[in-house]
PyMOL Python script that loads the backbone (N, CA, C, O; Angstrom):
from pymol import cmd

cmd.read_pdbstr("""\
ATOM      1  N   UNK A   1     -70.207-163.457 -55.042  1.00  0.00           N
ATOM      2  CA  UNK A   1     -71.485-164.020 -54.742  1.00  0.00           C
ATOM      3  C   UNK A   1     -71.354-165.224 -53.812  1.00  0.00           C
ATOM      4  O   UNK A   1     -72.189-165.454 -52.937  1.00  0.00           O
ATOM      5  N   UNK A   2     -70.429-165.877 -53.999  1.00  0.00           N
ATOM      6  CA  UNK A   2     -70.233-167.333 -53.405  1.00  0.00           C
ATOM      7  C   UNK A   2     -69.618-166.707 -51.533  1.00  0.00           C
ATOM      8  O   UNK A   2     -69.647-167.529 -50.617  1.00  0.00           O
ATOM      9  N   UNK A   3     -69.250-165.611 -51.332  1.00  0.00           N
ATOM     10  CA  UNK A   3     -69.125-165.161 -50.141  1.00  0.00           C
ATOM     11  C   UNK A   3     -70.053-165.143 -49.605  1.00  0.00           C
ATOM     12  O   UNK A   3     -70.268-165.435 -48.429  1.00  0.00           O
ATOM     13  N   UNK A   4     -70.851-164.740 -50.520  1.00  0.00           N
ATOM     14  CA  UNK A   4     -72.129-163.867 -49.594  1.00  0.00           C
ATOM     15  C   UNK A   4     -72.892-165.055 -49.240  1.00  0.00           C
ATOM     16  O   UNK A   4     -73.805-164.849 -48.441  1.00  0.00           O
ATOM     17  N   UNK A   5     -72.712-166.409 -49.700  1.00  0.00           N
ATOM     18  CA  UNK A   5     -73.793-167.308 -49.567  1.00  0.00           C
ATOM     19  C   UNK A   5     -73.028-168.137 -48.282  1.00  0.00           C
ATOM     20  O   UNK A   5     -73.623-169.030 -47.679  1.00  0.00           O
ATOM     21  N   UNK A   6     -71.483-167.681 -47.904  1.00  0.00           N
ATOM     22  CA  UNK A   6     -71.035-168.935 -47.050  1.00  0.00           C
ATOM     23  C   UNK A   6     -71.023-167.885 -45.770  1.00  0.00           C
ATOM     24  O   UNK A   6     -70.621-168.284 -44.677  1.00  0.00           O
ATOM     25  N   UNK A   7     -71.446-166.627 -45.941  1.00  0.00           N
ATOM     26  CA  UNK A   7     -71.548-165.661 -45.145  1.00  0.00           C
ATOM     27  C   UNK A   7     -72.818-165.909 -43.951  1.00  0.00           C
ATOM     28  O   UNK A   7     -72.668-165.854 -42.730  1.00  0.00           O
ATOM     29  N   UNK A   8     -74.619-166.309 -45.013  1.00  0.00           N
ATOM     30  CA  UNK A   8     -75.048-166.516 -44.855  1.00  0.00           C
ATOM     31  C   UNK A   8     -75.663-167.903 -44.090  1.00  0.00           C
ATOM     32  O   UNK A   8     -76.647-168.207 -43.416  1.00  0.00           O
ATOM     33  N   UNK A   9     -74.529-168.499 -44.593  1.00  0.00           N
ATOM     34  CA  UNK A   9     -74.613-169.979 -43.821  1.00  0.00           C
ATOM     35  C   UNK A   9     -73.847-169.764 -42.613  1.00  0.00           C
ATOM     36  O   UNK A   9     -74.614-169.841 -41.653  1.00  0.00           O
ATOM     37  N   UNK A  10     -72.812-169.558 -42.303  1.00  0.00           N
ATOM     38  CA  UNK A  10     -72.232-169.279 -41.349  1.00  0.00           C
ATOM     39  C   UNK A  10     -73.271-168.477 -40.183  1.00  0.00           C
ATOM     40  O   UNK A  10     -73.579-168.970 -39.098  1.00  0.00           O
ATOM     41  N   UNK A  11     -73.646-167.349 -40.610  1.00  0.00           N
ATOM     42  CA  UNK A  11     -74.768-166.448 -39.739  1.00  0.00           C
ATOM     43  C   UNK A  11     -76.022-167.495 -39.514  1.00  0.00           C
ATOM     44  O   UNK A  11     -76.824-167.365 -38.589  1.00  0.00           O
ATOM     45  N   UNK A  12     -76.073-168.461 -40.411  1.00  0.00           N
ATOM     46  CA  UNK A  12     -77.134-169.518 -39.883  1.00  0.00           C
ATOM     47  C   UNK A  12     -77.093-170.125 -38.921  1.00  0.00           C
ATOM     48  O   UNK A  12     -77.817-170.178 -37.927  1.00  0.00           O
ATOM     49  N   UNK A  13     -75.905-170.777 -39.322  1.00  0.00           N
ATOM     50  CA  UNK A  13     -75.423-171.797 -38.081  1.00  0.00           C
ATOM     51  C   UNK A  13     -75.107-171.391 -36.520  1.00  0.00           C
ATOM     52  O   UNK A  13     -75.171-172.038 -35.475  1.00  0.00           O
ATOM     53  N   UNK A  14     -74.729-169.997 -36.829  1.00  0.00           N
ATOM     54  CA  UNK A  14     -74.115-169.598 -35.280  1.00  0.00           C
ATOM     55  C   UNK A  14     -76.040-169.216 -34.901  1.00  0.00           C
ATOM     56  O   UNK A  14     -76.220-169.199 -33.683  1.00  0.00           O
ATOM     57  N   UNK A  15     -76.997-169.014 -35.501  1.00  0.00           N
ATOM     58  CA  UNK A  15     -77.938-168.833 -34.919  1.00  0.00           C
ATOM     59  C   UNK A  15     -78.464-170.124 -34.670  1.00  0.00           C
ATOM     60  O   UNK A  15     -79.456-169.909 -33.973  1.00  0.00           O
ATOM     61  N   UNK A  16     -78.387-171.012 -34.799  1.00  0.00           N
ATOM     62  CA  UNK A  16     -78.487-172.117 -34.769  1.00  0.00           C
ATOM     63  C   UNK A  16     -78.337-172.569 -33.176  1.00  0.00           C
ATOM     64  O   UNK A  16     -79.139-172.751 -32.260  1.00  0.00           O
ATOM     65  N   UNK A  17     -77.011-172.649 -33.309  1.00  0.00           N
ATOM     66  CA  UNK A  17     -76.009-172.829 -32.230  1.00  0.00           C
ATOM     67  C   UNK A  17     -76.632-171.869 -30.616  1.00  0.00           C
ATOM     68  O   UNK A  17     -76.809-172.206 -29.446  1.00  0.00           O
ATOM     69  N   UNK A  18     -76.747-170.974 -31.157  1.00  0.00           N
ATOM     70  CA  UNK A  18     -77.710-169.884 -30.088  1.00  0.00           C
ATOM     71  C   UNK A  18     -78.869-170.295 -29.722  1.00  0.00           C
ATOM     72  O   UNK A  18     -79.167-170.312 -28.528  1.00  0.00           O
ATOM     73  N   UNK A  19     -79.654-170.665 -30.608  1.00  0.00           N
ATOM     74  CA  UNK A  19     -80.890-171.177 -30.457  1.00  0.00           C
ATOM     75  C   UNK A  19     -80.878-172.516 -29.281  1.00  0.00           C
ATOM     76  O   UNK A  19     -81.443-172.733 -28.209  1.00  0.00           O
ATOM     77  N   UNK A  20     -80.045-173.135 -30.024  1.00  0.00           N
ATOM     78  CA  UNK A  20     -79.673-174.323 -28.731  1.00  0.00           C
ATOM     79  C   UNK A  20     -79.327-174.326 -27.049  1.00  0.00           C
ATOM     80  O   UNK A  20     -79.711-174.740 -25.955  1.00  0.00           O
ATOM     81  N   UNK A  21     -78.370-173.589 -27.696  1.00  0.00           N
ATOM     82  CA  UNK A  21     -77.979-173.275 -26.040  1.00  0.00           C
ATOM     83  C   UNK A  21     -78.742-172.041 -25.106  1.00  0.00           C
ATOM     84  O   UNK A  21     -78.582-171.695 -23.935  1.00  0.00           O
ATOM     85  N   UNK A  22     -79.707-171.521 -26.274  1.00  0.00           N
ATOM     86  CA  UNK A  22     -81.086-171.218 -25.217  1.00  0.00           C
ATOM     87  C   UNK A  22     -81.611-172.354 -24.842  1.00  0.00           C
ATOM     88  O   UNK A  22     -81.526-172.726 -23.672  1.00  0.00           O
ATOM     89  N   UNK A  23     -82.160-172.985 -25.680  1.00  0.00           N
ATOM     90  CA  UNK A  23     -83.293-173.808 -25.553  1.00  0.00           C
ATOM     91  C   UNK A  23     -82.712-174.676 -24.182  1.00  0.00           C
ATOM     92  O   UNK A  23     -83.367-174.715 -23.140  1.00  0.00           O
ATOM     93  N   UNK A  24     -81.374-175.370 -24.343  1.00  0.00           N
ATOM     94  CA  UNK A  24     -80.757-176.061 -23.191  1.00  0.00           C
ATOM     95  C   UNK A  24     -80.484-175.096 -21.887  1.00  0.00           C
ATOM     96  O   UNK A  24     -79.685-175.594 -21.093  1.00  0.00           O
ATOM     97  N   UNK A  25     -80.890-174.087 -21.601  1.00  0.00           N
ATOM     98  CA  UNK A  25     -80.836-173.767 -20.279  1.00  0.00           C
ATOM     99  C   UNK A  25     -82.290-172.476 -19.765  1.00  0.00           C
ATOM    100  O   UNK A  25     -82.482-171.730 -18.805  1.00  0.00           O
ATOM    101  N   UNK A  26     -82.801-172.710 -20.650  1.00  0.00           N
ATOM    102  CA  UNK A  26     -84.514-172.654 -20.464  1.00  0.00           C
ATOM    103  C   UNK A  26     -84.807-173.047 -19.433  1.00  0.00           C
ATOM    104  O   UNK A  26     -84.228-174.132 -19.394  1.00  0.00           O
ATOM    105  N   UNK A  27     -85.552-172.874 -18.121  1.00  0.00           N
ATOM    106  CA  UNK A  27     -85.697-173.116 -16.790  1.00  0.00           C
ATOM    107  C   UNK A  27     -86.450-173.872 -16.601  1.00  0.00           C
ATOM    108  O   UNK A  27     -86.538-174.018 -15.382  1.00  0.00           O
ATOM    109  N   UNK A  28     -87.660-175.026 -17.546  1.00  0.00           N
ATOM    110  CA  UNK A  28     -88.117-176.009 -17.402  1.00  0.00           C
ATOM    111  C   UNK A  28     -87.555-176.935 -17.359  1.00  0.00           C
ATOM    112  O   UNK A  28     -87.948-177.854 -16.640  1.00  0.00           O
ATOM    113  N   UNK A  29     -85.992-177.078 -18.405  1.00  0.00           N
ATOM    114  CA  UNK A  29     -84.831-178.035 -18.754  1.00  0.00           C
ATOM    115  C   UNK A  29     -83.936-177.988 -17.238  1.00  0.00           C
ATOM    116  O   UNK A  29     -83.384-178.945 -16.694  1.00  0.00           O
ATOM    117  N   UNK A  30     -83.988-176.640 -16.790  1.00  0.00           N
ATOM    118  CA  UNK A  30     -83.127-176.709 -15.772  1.00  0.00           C
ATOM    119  C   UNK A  30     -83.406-177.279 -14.464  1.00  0.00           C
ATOM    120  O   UNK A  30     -82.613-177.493 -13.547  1.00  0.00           O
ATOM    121  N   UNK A  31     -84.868-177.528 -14.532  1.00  0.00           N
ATOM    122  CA  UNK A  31     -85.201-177.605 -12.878  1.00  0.00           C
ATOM    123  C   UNK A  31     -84.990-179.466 -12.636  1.00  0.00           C
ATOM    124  O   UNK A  31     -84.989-179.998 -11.526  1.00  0.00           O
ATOM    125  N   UNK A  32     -84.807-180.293 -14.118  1.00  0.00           N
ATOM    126  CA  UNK A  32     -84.615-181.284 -14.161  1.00  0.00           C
ATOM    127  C   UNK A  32     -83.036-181.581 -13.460  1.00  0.00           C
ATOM    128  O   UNK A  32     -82.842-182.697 -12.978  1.00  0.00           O
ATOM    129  N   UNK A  33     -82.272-180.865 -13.436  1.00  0.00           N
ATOM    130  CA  UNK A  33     -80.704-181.000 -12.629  1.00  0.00           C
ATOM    131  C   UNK A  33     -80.767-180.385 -11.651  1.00  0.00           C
ATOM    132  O   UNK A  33     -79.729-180.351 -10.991  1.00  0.00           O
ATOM    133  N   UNK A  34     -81.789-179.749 -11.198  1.00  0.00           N
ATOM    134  CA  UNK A  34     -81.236-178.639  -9.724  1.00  0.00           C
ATOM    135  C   UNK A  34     -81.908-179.971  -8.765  1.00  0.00           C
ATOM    136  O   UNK A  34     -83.083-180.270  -8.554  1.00  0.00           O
ATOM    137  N   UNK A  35     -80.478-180.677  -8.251  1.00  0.00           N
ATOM    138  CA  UNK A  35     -81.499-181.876  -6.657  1.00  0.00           C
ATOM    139  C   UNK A  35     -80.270-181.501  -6.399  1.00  0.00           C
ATOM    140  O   UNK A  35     -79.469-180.710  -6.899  1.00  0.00           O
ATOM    141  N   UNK A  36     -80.291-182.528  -5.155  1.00  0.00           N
ATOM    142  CA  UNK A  36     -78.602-182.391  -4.250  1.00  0.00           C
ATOM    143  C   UNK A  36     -77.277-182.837  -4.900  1.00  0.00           C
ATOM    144  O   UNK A  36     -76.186-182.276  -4.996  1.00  0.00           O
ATOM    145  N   UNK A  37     -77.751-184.069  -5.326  1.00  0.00           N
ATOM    146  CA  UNK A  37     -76.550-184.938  -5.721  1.00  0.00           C
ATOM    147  C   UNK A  37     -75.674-183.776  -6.292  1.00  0.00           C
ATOM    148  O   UNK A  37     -75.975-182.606  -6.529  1.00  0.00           O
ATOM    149  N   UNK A  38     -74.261-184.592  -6.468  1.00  0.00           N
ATOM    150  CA  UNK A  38     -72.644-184.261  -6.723  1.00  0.00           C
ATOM    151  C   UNK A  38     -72.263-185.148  -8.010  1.00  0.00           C
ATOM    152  O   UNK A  38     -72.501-186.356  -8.023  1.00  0.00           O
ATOM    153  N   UNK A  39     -71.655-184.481  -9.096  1.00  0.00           N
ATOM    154  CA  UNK A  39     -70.994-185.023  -9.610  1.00  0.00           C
ATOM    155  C   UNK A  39     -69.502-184.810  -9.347  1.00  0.00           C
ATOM    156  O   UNK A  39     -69.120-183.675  -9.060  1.00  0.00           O
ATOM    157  N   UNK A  40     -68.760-185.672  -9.412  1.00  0.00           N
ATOM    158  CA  UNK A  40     -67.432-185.018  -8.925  1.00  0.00           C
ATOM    159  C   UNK A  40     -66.834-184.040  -8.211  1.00  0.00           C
ATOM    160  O   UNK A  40     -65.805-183.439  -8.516  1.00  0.00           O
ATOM    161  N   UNK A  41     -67.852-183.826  -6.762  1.00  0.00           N
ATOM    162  CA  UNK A  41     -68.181-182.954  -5.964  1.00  0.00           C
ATOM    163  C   UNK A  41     -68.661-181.303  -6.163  1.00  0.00           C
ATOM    164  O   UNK A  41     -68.498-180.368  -5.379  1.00  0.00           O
ATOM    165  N   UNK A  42     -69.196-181.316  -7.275  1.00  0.00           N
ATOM    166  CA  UNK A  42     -69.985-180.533  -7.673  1.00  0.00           C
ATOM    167  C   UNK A  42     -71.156-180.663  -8.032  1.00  0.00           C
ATOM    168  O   UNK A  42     -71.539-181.580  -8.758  1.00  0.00           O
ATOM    169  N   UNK A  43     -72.026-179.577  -7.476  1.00  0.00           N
ATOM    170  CA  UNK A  43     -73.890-179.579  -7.726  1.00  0.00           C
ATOM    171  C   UNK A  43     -74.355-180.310  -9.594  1.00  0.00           C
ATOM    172  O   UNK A  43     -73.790-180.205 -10.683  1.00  0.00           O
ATOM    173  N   UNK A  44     -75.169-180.758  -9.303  1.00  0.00           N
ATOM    174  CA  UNK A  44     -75.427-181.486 -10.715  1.00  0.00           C
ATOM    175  C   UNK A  44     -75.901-180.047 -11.651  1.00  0.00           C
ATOM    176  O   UNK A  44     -75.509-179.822 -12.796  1.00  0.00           O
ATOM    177  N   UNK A  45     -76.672-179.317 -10.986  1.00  0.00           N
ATOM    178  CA  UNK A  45     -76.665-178.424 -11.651  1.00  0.00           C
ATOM    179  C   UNK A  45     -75.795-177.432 -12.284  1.00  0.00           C
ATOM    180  O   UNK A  45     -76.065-176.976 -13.395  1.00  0.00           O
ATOM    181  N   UNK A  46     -74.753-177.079 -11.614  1.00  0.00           N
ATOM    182  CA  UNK A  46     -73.595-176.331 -12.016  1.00  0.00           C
ATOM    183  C   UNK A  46     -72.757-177.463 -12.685  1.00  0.00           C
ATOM    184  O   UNK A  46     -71.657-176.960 -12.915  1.00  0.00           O
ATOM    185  N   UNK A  47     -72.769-178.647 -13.066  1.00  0.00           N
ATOM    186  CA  UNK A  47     -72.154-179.502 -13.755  1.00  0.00           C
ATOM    187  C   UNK A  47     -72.786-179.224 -14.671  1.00  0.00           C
ATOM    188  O   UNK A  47     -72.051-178.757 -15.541  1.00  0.00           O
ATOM    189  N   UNK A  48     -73.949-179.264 -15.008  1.00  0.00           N
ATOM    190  CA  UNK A  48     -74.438-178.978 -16.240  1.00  0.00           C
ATOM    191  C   UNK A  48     -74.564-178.034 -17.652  1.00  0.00           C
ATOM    192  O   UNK A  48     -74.627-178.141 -18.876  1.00  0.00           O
ATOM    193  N   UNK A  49     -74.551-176.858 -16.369  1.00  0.00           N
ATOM    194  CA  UNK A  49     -74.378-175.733 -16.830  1.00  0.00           C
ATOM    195  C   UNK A  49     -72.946-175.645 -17.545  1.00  0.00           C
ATOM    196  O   UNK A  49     -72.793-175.184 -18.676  1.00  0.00           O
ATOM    197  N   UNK A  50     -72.002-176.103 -16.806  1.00  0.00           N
ATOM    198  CA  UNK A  50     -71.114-175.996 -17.377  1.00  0.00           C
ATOM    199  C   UNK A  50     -70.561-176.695 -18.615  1.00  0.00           C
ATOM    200  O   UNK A  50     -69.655-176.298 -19.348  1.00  0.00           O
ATOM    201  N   UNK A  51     -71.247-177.760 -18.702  1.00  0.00           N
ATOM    202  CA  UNK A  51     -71.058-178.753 -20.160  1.00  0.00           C
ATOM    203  C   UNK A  51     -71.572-177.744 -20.998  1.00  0.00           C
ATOM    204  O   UNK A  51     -70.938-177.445 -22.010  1.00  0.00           O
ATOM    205  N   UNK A  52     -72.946-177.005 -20.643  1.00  0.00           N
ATOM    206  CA  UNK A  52     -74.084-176.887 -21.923  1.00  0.00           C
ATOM    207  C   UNK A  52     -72.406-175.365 -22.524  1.00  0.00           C
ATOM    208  O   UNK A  52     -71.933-175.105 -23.631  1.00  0.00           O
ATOM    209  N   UNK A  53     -72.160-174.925 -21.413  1.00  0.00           N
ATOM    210  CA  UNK A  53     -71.084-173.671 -22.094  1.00  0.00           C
ATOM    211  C   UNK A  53     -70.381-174.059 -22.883  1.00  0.00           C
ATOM    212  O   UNK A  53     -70.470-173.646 -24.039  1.00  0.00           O
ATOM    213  N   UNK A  54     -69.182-175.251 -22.405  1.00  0.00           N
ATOM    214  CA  UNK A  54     -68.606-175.828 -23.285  1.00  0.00           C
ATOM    215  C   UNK A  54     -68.880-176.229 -24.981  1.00  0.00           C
ATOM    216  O   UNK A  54     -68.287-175.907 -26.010  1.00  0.00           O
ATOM    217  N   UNK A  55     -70.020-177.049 -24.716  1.00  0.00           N
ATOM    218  CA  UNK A  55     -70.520-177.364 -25.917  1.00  0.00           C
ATOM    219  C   UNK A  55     -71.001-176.380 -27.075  1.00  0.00           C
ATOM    220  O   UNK A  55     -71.219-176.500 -28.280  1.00  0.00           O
ATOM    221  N   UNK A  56     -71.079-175.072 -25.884  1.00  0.00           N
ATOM    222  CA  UNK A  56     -72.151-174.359 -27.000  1.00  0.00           C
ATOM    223  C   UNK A  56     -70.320-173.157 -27.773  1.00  0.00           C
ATOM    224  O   UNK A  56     -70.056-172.560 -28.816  1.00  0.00           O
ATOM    225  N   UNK A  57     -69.598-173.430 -26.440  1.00  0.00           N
ATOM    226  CA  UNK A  57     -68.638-172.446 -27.381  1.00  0.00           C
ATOM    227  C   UNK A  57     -67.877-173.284 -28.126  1.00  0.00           C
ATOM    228  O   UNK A  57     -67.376-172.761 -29.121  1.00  0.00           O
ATOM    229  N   UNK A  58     -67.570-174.776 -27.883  1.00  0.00           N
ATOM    230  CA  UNK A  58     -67.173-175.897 -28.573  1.00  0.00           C
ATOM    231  C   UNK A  58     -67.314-175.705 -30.220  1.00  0.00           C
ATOM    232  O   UNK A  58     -66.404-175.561 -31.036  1.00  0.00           O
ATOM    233  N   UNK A  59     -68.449-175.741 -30.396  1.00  0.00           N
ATOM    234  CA  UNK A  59     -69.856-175.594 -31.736  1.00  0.00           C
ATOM    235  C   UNK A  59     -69.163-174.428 -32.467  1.00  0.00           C
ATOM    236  O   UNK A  59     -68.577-174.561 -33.542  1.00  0.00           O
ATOM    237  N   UNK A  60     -69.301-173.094 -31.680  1.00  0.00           N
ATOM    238  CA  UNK A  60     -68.930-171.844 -32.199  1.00  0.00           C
ATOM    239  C   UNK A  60     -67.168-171.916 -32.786  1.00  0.00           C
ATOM    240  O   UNK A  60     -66.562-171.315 -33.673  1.00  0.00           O
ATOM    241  N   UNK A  61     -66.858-172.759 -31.979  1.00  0.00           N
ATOM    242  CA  UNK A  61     -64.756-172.872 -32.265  1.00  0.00           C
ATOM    243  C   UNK A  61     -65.018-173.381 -33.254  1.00  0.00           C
ATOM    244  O   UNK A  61     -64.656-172.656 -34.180  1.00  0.00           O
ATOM    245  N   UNK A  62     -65.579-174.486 -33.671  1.00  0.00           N
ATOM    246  CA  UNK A  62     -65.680-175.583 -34.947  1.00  0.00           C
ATOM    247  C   UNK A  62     -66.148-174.795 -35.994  1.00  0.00           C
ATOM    248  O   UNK A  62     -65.417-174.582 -36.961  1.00  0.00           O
ATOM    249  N   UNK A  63     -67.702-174.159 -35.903  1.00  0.00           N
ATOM    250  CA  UNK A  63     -67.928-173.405 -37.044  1.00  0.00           C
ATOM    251  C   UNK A  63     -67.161-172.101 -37.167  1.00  0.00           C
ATOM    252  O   UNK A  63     -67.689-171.365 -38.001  1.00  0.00           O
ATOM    253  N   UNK A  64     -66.105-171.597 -36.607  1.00  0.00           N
ATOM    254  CA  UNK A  64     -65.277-170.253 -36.804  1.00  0.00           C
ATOM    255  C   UNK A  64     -64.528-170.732 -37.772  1.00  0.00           C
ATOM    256  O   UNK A  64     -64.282-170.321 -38.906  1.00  0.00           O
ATOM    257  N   UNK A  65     -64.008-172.187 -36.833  1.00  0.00           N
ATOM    258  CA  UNK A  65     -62.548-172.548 -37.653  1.00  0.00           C
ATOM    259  C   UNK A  65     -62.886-172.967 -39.071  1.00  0.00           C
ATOM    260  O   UNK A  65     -61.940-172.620 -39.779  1.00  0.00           O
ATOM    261  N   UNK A  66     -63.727-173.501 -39.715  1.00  0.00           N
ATOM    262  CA  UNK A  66     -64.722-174.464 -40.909  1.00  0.00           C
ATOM    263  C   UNK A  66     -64.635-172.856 -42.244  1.00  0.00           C
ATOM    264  O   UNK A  66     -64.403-172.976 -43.447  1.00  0.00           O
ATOM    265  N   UNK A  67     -64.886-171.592 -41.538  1.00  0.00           N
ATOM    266  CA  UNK A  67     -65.558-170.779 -42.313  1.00  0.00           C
ATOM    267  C   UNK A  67     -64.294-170.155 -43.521  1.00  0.00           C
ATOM    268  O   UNK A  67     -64.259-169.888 -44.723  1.00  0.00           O
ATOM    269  N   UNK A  68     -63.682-170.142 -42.751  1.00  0.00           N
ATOM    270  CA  UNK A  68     -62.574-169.715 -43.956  1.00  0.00           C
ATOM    271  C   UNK A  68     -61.807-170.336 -44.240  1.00  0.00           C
ATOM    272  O   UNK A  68     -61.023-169.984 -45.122  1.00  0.00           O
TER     273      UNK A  68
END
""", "prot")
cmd.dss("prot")
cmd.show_as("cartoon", "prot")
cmd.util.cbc("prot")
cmd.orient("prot")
């Protein structure tokens, strides 16, 4: 029984986690980074994008590793 409940939390969280990293690249959120500027000679926008990946598979490594 106690599986089935950390089963359930787990399937929470990664929806969770999904939910987010929709919500963070939703195209109202996005049009706020698409200008010229460079971060570290890259488009602010593709800087961004690329954090929100990180973070969101970051999240997913942490709750994989946590579950068992």
């Amino acid at each position: 029984m106690a599986q089935s409940r950390d089963d359930d939390q787990l399937a929470g969280r990664l929806v969770a986690v999904a939910a987010l990293g929709l919500v963070l690249i939703i195209p109202p959120l996005l049009t706020q980074f698409d200008r010229p500027d460079r971060v570290f000679g890259v488009p602010v926008l593709w800087a961004y994008l690329y954090i929100v990946w990180a973070v969101v598979i970051g999240l997913v490594a942490v709750l994989g590793g946590r579950s068992r």
